[in-house]
C-alpha positions in Angstrom: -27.0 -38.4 23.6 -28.0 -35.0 21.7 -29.8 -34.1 25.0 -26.2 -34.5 26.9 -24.7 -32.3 24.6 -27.4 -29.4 25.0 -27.3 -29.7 28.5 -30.2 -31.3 29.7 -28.3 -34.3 30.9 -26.7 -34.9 34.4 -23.5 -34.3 32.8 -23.8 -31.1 30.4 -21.0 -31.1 28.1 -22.1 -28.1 26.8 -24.6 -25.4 27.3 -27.3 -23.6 25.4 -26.0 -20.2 27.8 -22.3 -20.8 26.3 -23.4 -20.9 22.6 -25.4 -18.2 22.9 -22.1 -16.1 24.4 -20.3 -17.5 21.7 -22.5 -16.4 19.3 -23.0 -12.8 20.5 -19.2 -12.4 21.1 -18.3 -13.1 17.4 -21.1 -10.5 16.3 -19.4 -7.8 18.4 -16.3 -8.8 16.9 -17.5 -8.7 13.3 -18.6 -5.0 14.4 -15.4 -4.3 15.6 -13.4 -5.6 12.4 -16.1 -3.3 10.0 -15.6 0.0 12.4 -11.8 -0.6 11.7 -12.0 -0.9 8.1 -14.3 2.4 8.2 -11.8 3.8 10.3 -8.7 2.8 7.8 -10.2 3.9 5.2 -11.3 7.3 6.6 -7.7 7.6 7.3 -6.3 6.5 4.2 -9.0 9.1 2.3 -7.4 11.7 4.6 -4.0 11.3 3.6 -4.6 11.1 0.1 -5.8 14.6 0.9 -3.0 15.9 2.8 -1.1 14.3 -0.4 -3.4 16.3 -3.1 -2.9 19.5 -0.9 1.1 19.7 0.3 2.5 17.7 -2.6 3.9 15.6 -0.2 3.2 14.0 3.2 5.0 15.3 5.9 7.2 12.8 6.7 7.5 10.4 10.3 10.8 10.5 11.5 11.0 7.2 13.3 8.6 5.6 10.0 11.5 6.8 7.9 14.1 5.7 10.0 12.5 1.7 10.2 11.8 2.5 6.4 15.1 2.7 5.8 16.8 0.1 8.2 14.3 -2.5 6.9 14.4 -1.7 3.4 15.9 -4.7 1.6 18.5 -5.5 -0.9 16.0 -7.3 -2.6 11.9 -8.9 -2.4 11.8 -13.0 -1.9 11.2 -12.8 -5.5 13.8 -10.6 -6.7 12.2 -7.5 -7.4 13.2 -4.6 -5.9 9.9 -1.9 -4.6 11.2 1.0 -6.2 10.9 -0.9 -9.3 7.3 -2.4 -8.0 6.6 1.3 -8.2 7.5 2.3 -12.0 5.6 -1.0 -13.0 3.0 0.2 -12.0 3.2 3.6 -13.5 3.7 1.8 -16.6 0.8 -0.6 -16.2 -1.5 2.5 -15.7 -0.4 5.1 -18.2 -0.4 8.4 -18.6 0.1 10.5 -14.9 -2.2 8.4 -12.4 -2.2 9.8 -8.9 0.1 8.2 -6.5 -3.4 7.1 -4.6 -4.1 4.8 -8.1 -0.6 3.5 -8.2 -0.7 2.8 -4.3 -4.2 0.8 -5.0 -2.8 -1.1 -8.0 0.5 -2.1 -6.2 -1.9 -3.7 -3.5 -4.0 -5.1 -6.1 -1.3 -6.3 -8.5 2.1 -6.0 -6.4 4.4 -9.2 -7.5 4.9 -10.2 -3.5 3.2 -9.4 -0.2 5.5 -7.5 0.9 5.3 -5.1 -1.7 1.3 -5.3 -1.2 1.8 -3.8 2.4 4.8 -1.6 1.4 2.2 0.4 -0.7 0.6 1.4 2.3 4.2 3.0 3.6 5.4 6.3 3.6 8.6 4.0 1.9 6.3 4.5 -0.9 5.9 8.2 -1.4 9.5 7.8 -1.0 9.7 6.1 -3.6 7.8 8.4 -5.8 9.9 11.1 -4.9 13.3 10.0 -5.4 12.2 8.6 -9.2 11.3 12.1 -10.0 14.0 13.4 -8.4 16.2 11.2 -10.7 14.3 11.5 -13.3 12.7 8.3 -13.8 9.7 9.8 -13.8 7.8 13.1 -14.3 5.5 14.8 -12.3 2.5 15.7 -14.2 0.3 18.2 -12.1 -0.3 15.7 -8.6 0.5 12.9 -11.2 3.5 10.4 -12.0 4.7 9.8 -15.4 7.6 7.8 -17.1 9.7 9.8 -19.1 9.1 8.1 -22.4 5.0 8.7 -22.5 3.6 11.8 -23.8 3.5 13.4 -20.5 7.3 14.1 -21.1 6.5 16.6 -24.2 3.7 18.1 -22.4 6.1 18.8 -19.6 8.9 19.7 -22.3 11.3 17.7 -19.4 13.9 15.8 -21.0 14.7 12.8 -19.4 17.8 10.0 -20.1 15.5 6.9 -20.0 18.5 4.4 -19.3 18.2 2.6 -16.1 19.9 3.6 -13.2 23.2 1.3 -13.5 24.2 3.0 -16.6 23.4 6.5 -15.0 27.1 6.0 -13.9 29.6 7.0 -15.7 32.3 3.9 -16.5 
């Protein structure tokens, strides 16, 4: 019975040539998924550059324009991104780089989708309009909330209410 299943029967079942294919096809593909995570992460080193160096990446109109039309009123679990985003700024302290919030959103983001939305440009995005708004500071190529000790180094003076009672009633 093993013999019929190596082959060596009148009736192979299966062969020693077809394992042997199998085998060497799933090593090429191992190969292949280790050359794309050296290329992503080539990339991703290269755009934390461009980052360091403009202030800003340079944005992708059509990546902004699906940013936007896909950006939801809310995550399955209830929390919003932009909030994903000061979370972690809080959890880190002081003024991380946007490159160690981005790594602790994937590491520690609350759902999956806000895992992968750390690898959007939705997420500089999101750095920028919190400064803009002054929910946080920026603190050379660093991120700060208003009420850490980045704020008096800065001397910028910021109301720390959240953003529903920015309106006036």
């Amino acid at each position: 019975m093993v013999n019929a299943m190596w082959g060596t029967s009148d009736r192979p079942l299966l062969t020693l040539a077809q394992v042997r294919a199998w085998q060497a096809r799933r090593r090429e593909i191992g190969g292949a998924i280790q050359a794309l995570r050296d290329e992503d992460a080539d990339i991703e080193r290269k755009l934390d550059a461009v980052y360091v160096l403009m202030g800003e990446l340079p944005a992708d109109d059509t990546e902004a324009a699906e940013a936007q039309q896909q950006e939801p009123e809310n995550e399955s679990d209830g929390e919003l991104f932009p909030q994903t985003v000061l979370n972690a700024v809080s959890a880190l302290g002081g003024a991380p780089l946007p490159m160690a919030i981005r790594h602790w959103i994937k590491a520690h983001g609350p759902t999956q989708k806000s895992r992968e939305r750390a690898d959007s440009q939705y997420f500089y995005t999101c750095l920028m309009r919190h400064a803009e708004r002054g929910y946080l500071i920026k603190v050379g190529s660093g991120y700060s909330l208003p009420s850490s000790s980045a704020e008096a180094e800065t001397g910028d003076v910021v109301d720390p209410r959240p953003p529903q009672s920015l309106n006036p009633s």
